[in-house]
C-alpha positions in Angstrom: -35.1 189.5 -215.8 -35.6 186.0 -217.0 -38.3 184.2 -216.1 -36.7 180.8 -214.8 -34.7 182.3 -212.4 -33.7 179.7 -209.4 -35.2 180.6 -206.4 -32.6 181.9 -203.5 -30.7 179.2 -201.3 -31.5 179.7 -197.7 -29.6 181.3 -195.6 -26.8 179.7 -194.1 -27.4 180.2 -190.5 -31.1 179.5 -190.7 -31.2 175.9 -189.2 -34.5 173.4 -189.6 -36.5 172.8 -186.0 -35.2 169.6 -184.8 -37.7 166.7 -182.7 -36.7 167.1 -179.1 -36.4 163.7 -177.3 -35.9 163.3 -173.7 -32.7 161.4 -173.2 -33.3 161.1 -169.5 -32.5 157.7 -168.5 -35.4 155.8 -166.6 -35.6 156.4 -163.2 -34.2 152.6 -161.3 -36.9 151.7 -159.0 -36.5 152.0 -155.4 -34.6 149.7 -153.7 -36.8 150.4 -150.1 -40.0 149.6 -149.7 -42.1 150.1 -146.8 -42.3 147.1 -144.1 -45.7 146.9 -144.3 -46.1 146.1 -148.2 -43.7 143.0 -147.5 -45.5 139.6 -147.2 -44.8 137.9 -143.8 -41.8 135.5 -142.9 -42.3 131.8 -143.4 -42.9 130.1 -140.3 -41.5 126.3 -139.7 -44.7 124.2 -139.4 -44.4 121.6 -136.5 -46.2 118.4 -137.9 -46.7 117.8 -134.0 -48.4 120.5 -133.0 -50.9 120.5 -136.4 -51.6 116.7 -135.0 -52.3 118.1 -131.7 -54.6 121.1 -133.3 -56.4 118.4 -135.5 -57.1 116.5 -132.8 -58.4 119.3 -130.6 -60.8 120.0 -133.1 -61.9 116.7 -133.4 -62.7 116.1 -129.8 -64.5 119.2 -130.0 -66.8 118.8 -133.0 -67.3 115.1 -131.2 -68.4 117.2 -128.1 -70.7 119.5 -130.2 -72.4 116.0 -131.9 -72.8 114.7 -127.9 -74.3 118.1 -126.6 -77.0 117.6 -130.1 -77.9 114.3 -127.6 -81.3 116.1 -126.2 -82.7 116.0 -122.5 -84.9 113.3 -123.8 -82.5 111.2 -124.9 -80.5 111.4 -121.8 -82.9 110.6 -119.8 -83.8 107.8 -121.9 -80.6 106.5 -122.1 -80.3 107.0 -118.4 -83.2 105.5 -116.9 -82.8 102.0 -119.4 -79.2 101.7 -118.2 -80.0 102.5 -114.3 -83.0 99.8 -114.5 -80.8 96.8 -116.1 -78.4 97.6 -113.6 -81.1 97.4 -110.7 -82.5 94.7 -112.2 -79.1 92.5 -112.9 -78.0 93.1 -109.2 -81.6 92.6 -107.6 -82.2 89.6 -108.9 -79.3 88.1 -107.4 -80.1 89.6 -104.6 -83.5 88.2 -104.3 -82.2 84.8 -105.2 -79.7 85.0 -102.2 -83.0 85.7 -100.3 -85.0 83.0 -101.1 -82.0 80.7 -100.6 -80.9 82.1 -97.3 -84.5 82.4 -95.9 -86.5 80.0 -97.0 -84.3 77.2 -98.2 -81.6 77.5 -94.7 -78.8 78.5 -96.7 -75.9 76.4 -98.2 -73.7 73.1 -98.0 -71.6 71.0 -100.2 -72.0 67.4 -100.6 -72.3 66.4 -97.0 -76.2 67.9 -97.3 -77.3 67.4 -100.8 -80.8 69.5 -100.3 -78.5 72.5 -99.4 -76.1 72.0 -101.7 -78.5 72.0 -104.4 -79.1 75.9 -103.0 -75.6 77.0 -104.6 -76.9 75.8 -108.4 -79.8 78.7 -108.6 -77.2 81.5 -107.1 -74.2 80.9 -108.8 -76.3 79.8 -112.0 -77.9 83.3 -111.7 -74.6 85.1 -110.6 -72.7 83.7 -113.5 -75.3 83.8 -116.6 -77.2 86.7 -115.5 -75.1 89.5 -113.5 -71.8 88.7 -115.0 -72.8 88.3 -118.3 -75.4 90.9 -118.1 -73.3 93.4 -117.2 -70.5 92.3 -119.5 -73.0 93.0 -122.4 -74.2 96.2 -121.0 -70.2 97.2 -121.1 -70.5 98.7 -124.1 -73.3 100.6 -123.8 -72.1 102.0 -120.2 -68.6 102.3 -121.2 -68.9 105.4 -123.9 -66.2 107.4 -122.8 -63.5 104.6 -123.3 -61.0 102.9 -125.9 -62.8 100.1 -127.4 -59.4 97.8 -126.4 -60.3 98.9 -122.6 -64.3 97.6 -123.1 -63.6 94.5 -125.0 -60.7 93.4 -121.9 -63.5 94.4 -119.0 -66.3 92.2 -121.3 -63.8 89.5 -121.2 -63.1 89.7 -117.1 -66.9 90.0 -117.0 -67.3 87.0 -118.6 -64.3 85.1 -117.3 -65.8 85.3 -113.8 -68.9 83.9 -115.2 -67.2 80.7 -115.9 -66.6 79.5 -112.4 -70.1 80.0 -111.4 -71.8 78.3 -114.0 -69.0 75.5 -113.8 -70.0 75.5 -109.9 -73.7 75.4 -109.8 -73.5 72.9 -112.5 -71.3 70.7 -110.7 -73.8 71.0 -107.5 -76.9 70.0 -109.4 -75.0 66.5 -110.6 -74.3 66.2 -107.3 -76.9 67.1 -105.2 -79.0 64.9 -107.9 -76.8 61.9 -107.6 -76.7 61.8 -103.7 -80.1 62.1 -102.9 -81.9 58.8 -101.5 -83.2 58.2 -103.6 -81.2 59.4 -106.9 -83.1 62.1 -109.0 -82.9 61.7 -112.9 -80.8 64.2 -114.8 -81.4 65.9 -118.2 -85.2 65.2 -118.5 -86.6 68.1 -118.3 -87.4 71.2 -120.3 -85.5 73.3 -117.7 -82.4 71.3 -117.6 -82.6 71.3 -121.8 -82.6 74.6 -122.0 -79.7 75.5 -119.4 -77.4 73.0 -121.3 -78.2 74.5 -124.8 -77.4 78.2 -122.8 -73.8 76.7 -121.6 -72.9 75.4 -125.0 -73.6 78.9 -126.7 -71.9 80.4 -123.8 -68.7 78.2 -124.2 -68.6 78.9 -128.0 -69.0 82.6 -127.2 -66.3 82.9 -125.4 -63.9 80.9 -127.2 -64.6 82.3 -130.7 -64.8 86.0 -129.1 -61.1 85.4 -127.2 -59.6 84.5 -130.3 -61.0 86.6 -132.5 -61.4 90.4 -130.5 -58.2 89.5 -128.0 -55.6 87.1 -129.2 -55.7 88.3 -133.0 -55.0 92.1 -132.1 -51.5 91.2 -132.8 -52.3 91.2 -136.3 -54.7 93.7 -136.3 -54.3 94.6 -139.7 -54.2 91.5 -141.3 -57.6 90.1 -139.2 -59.7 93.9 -139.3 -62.0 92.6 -141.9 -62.9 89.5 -140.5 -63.5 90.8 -137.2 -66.0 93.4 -138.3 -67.7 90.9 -140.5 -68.2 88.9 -136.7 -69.0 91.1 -134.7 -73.0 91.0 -136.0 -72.9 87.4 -135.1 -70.7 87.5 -132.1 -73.3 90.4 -130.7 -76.5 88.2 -131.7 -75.2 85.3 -130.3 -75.0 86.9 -127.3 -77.7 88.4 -126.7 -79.3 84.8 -127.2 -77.7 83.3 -125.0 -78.8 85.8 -122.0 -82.0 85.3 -123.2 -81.8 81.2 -123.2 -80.1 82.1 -119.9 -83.3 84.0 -118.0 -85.7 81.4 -119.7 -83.9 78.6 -117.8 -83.5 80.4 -114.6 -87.5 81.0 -114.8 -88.7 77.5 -115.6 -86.3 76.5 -113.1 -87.9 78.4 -110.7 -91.0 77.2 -112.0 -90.3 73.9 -111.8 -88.6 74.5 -108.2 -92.1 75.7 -106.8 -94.1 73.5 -108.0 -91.9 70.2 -106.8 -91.4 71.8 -103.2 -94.5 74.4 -102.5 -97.0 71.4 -104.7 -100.9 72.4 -103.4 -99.5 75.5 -101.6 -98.1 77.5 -104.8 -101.4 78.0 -105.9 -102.7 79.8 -102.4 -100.0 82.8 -102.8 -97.7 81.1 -100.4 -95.1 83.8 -99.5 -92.2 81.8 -100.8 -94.3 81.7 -103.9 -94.4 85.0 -103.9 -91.0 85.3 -103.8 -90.2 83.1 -106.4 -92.8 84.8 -108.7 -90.9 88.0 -108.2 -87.7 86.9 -108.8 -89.4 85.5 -112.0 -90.5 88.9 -113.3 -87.3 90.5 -112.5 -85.4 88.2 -114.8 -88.2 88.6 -117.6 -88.1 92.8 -117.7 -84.0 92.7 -117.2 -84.0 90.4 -120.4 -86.8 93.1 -122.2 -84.3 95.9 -120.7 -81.8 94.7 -122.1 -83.1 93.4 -125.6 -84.2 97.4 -125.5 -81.0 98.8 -124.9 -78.6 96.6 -127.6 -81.3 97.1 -130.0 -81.9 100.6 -129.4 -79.9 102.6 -132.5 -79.1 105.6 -130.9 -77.5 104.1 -128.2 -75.5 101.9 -130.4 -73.8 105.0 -132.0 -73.6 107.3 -129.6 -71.7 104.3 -127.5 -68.7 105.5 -129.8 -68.6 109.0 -130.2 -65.7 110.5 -128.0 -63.7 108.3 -129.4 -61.3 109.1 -132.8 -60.9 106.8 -135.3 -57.2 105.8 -134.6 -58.3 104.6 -131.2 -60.4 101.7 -132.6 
């Protein structure tokens, strides 16, 4: 046998292992899925009703800042505010008194001594109630639109007019009829009730323009009415105060001229007088206290939302 023989060919039906490969197709993913893996529905949003929700939850954290407002404060807050009110309304009331008891009441030019009883009510009426309580407006006033306050300040104020205009008008006169004549405009009293009327006047003029007539253009005049209403508030607040030193060194003056050697024995009309006198100077510290008082300044605004101002 040779030794390069060629080694046997395989047998024909012998076959070579083959890879297997699954042909399978892939298996399509299923077209239902559970109700509960599917995200919600869009829902329409009503711009109104998100308003309406915003607004509810403004009024309520404004609710939650008020009820932070402690006991203390309250009662703070209320006792100052029931005092001025006491005090604007009893001084009136005790200058109706001393008219009405000891001075027999009024008349108009026909009886110049009792017309000359009108000038120290209305005078008191006009630059001390009115105006007292139109300032106090917007410290009492804290549940309100600040359009509201600012038209009742302005009632307050125009009612003030006629009875300054009317107790000035019965001083001339009552000065001018009297036999004999009585000088006008000499003394301190009479000085300091004029320079009260003319900051009065201008008070009321620039304030009507300014916080009434140019609301038409609100937009437009924003910017200078917040820059005035520092001034229009210090202003005022000095003119009350010019306001109760005239009416108490009119009384003054009033006491000594009529009462003379008796004032100084505790006559009862002296008395009176003396009173009235105090009640005007603690309503002018009351109130000094309550527009200067911070707390009472912010929380004067707090229920109500900025579009409303």
């Amino acid at each position: 046998m040779e030794s390069n023989s060629v080694s046997p060919m395989p047998e024909q039906n012998a076959q070579a292992p083959i890879a297997e490969f699954d042909k399978t197709p892939p298996t399509p993913p299923e077209d239902n899925v559970p109700l509960e893996d599917l995200p919600p529905p869009p829902t329409t949003v009503n711009i109104q009703e998100e308003k309406e929700k915003e607004a509810q939850a403004e009024g309520h954290r404004h609710y939650e800042e008020d009820n932070e407002w402690g006991c203390g404060s309250w009662f703070e807050y209320t006792l100052v505010v029931v005092l001025a009110s006491i005090l604007l309304l009893g001084s009136l009331g005790l200058t109706l008194f001393w008219v009405i008891q000891y001075k027999g009441g009024f008349a108009w030019r026909e009886d110049p001594v009792k017309q000359f009883n009108l000038h120290p009510v209305l005078m008191v009426a006009g630059f001390i109630t009115f105006s007292g309580f139109s300032i106090l407006l917007y410290r009492i006033c804290r549940c309100c639109k600040r359009i509201y306050v600012k038209l009742l300040h302005t009632v307050f104020h125009a009612l003030a007019i006629p009875c300054v205009a009317l107790g000035f008008l019965a001083v001339l006169d009552s000065h001018n009829l009297a036999q004999p004549p009585i000088p006008n405009f000499y003394s301190l009293h009479s000085w300091i009730g004029l320079a009260a009327m003319g900051l009065f006047s201008i008070q009321f003029v620039v304030g009507f323009f300014s916080f009434l007539v140019l609301l038409c253009c609100e937009g437009a005049t924003a910017g200078f009415r917040a820059a005035l209403v520092p001034i229009h508030a210090s202003f005022g607040l000095t003119t009350f105060v010019l306001a109760v030193a005239a009416a108490v060194t009119g009384l003054t003056e009033k006491a000594l001229f009529t009462l003379g050697p008796h004032y100084q024995l505790f006559h009862e009309e002296g008395i009176v007088l003396n009173t009235i006198g105090v009640s005007l100077i603690a309503l002018a510290i009351v109130v000094g206290y309550i527009l200067q008082r911070d707390e009472f300044r912010y929380r004067a605004h707090i229920l109500i939302r900025s579009g409303d101002l």
